[in-house]
C-alpha positions, 0 to 999 in steps of 0.5 A: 500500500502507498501513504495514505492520509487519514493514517497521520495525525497531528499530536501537537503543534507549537512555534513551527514544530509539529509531533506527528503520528502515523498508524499502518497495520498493513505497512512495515516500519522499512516501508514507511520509513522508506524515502519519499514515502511521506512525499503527498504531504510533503508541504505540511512537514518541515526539518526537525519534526518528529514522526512517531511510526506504528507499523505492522512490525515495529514502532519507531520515532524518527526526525524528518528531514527534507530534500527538494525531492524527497521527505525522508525519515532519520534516525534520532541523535 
């Protein structure tokens, strides 16, 4: 399956940071993690918000990060 919106939410947003929340049980933490997966929204997310990510496999927190092509989804430090 590919991104599909009614599975990301918004947990809280303040001073241009926003903790986001995506749910797939049918998708895996390597597919949702993949790059360009979060493309579809990819005006709504800015550098250094955070994406809590519960797949079908495994939960995971990670940082997105943005490219002129791409969203993608790193690793926290």
């Amino acid at each position: 399956m590919a991104f599909q919106n009614k599975n990301l939410s918004v947990i809280a947003y303040a001073n241009g940071f926003t903790l986001w929340h995506y749910c797939s049980a049918s998708e895996t933490l390597s597919t949702i993690s993949s790059n360009g997966y979060f493309n579809g929204v990819k005006t709504l997310m800015n550098i250094g918000d955070i994406v809590i990510i519960n797949a079908s496999d495994n939960t995971a927190i990670k940082r997105i990060n943005l490219t002129e092509l791409n969203v993608t989804t790193v690793a926290l430090a």
